[in-house]
C-alpha positions, 0 to 999 in steps of 0.5 A, a space after each residue: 939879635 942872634 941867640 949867642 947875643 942874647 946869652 951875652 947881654 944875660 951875663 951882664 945883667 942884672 936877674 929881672 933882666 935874665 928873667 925879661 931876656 928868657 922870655 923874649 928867647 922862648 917867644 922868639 922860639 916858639 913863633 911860626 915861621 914867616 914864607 920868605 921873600 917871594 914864596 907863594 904866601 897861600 901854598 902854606 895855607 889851608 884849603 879853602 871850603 867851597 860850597 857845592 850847589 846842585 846844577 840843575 836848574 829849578 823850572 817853576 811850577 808852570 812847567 809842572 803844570 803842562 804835564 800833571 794838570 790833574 796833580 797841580 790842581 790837587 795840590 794848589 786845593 790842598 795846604 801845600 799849595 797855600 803860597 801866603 804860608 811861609 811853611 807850605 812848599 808853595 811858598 819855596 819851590 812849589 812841586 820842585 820844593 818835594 820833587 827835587 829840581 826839574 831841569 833835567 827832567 824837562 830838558 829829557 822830555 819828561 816821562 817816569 824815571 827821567 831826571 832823577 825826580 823824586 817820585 815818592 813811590 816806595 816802589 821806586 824810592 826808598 821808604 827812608 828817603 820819602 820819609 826824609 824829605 816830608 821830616 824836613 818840614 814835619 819834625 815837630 809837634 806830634 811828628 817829633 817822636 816818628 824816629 824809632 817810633 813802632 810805625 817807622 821801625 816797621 817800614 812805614 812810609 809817610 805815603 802809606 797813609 797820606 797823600 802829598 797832593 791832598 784830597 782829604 783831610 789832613 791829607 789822608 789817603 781815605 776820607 776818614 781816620 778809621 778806613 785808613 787805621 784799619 786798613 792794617 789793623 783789621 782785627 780793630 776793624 771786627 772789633 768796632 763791628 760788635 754791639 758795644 764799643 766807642 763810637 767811632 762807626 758814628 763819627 764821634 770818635 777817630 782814632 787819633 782822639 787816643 792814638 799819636 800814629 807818629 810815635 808816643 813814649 807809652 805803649 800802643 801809641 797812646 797819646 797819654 801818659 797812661 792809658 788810664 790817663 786817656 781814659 779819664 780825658 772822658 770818664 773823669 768820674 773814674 779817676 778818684 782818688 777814692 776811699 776804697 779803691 778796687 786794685 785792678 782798676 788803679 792799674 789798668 783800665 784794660 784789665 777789664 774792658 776792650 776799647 774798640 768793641 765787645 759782645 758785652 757790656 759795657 765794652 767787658 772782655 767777658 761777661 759777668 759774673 766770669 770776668 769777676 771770677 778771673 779773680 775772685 773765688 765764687 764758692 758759695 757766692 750767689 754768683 755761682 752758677 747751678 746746674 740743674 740735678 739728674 732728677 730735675 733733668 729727668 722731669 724736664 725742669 729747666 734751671 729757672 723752673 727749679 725750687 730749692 730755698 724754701 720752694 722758691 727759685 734759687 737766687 743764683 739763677 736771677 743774681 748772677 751779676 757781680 754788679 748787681 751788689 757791688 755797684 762802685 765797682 771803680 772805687 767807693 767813698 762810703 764809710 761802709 763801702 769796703 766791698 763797693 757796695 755803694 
């Protein structure tokens, strides 16, 4: 029916008749209009998505293993050889699953840099694009925060510290945690040198018991929400709460006390009394340290052979630790502990 036949019947009919017409006008209107007779139905329609796939054929890992003996036997003793793990790139593509396919490098002849294999040398391949192809299996867990975590912001490849092909564990490029840490942090190598500190010369410790390398939402990558959370993981009789609670401590452990190794005891950053005396004023405490007078130099005393209370060694020269007296220097619950006397 032809729009003015529409109008036509309008006249005559009755107004639910209008008002059904109308909208018959509007829907006829607004339809999309059909390819004519004959036309090329498709030349109207969208294109088509097709998926591309690379070309280059994957050779398996036999190939592999003609030429990288030594490589394949590392990685077949190391857990991305085990194939009954469906996570391990033995159970996808073997080598390949990393390396990317191998066609064109085999049908080149082989050798470095034939076929555009993956080397996973940051020499000759981007750091970003090493660490993308291990995040695609390693983006959860403790690896979850690596974006924008400090090791990546510095330019951190996952090589720098493991080795794809095994040997070690964890697939660490050294036998042990602390060698591969403190081939970069050298100044926590000296400080695990000194007479007090954690005992991770002695195997009991590694790095990662506090650390997350990958990346934390806390400072200095502590695997913790706190740094005294982490410390209390162990030293459960410092966490509290108390009744008298010594600020310094609430608020930080390291306001005091080096983690990785100090001269003094235990793991102090200075020794007693001078680093309570960063805080407190000492005059006329029994910590104040006394030097000898002129005329005492002059007779050749020494500090200790000096008689100044009642003919008796001066106190200062034998009480000098704060902690001899305040020895709930971490919190007290003593009515009377105010001072963390006890």
């Amino acid at each position: 029916m032809s729009i003015p036949s529409f109008y036509k019947a309008a006249r005559i009919a009755p107004v639910y008749g209008r008002l059904v017409l109308a909208t018959l006008l509007v829907l006829i209107w607004l339809a999309p209009s059909r390819p004519a007779r004959g036309e090329d139905a498709t030349a109207t329609a969208p294109p088509a998505v097709t998926a591309t796939r690379s070309t280059v054929p994957f050779m398996g890992p036999e190939a592999c293993q003609q030429c990288h003996f030594d490589r394949f036997e590392s990685y077949e003793n190391s857990p991305h050889g085990l194939a009954n793990d469906p996570r391990t790139p033995a159970a996808r593509n073997a080598c390949e699953t990393c390396h990317g396919p191998g066609g064109n490098h085999v049908a080149g002849g082989g050798g470095r840099g034939v076929g555009g294999m993956r080397t996973m040398d940051r020499d000759k391949m981007p750091v970003a694009a090493i660490n993308e192809v291990c995040l695609t299996c390693h983006s959860r867990g403790i690896v979850a925060l690596w974006p924008g975590s400090v090791h990546q912001s510095r330019d951190l490849a996952c090589t720098n510290c493991h080795a794809i092909h095994g040997g070690n564990e964890k697939l660490l490029k050294a036998p042990s945690q602390p060698e591969v840490c403190t081939e970069c942090h050298r100044q926590i190598r000296a400080q695990l040198m000194r007479p007090s500190h954690h005992p991770i010369r002695e195997q009991k410790l590694v790095c990662t018991d506090c650390h997350n390398p990958h990346g934390t939402l806390t400072e200095r990558l502590i695997s913790a929400t706190t740094i005294n959370e982490k410390c209390y993981e162990c030293h459960a009789e410092k966490r509290g709460p108390f009744l008298w609670e010594h600020p310094p401590v609430r608020e930080n452990c390291l306001n005091c006390h080096e983690p990785h190794g100090s001269a003094h005891e235990p793991l102090l950053r200075v020794k007693r009394p001078l680093l309570c005396q960063r805080c407190h004023n000492a005059t006329g405490h029994p910590s104040v340290l006394w030097a000898r007078s002129q005329e005492e130099a002059a007779n050749g005393q020494s500090v200790f052979q000096t008689r100044r209370f009642f003919g008796q060694p001066a106190q200062m020269l034998f009480m000098r630790s704060c902690t001899n007296c305040h020895v709930n220097l971490h919190g007290s619950n003593d009515p009377s502990g105010k001072l963390w006397h006890r």
